[in-house]
C-alpha positions as CSV (number, residue, x, y, z in Angstrom):
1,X,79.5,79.0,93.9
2,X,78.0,80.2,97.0
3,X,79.6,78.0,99.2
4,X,82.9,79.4,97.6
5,X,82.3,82.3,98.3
6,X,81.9,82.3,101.9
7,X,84.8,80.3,102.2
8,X,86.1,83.6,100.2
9,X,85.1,85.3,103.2
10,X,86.0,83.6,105.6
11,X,90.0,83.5,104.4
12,X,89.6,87.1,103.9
13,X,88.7,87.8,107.7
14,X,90.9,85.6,109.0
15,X,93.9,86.7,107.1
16,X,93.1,90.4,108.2
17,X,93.0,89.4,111.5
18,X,96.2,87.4,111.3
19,X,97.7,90.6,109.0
20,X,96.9,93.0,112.2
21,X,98.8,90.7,114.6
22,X,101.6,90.3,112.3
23,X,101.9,94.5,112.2
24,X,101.7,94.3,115.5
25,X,104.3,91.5,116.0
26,X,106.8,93.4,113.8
27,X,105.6,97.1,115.2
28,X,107.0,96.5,118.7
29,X,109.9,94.9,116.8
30,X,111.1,97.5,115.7
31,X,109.9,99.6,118.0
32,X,107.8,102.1,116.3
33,X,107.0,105.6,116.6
34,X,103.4,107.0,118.0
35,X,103.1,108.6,114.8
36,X,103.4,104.9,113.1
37,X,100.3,103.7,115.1
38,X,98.0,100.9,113.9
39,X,94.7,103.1,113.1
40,X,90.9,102.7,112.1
41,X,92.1,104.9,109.0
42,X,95.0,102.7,109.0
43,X,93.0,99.7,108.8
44,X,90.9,100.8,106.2
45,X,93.6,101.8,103.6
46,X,95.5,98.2,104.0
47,X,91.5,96.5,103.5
48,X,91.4,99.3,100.6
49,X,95.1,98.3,98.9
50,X,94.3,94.2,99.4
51,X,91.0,94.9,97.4
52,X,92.6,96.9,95.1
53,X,95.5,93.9,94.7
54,X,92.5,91.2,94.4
55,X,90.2,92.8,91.9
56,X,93.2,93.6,89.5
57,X,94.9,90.6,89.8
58,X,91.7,88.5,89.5
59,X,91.3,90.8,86.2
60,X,94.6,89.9,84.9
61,X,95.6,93.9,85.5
62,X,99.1,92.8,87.1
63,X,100.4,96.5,85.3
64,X,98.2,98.2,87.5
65,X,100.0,97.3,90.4
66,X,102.5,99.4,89.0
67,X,100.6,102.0,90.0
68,X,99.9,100.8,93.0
69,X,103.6,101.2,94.0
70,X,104.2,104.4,92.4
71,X,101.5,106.3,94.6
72,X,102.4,104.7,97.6
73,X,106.2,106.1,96.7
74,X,104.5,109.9,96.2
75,X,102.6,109.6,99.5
76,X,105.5,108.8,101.1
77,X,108.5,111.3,100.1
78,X,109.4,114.1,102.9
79,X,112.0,116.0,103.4
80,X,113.1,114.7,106.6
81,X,113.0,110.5,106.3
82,X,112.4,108.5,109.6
83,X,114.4,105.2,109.2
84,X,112.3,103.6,111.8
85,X,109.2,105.2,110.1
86,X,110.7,103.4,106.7
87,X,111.1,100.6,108.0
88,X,107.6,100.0,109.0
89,X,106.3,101.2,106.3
90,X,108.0,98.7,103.7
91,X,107.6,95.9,106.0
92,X,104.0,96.7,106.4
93,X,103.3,97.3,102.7
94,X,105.1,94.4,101.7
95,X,103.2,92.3,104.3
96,X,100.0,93.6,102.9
97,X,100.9,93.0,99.0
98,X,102.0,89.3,99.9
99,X,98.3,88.8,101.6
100,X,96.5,90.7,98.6
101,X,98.3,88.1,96.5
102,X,97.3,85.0,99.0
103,X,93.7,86.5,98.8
104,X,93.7,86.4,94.9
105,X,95.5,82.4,94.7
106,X,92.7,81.5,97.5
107,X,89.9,82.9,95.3
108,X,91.6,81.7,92.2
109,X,91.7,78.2,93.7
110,X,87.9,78.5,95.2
111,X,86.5,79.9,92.0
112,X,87.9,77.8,89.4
């Protein structure tokens, strides 16, 4: 069990690694605004949301990611949209939902 979970670990750091170059990658693809930029607080909330995706799926709590979605939305509305804004933000949170779901099939997997 041990073992498994360092294994755990070690997915976990590479994927965020690999997740950050991805944003990037796609970032200067679209070419971003300075108000989009890649931030420690930035960081922290996708680490926050793939934790959040992990422990409910590894609960079978898939409804919660309902809720997941739904305050992301409400954060999000403004009166005055940015497309490029947009667009990095459902590339990025769709990036970051697809590796909260590799994180739970790894642990799944490494678990038993």
């Amino acid at each position: 069990m041990e073992g498994s979970v360092m294994k755990l670990i070690g997915i976990i750091a590479a994927g965020e690694v690999l997740i950050h170059v991805v944003l990037f990658i796609i970032s200067r693809l679209i070419r971003k605004t300075n108000r989009d930029k890649i931030t420690g607080t930035s960081i922290f909330k996708g680490l926050l949301e793939r934790a959040f995706i992990l422990v409910t799926l590894s609960h079978d709590l898939v409804a919660s990611l309902t809720l997941l979605g739904a305050l992301k939305i409400a954060t999000r509305i403004r009166d005055h949209e940015d497309k490029v804004s947009n667009d990095f933000f459902v590339i990025g949170n769709l990036v970051s939902v697809m590796f909260g779901i590799a994180y739970f099939i790894f642990s799944k997997n490494l678990m038993g």
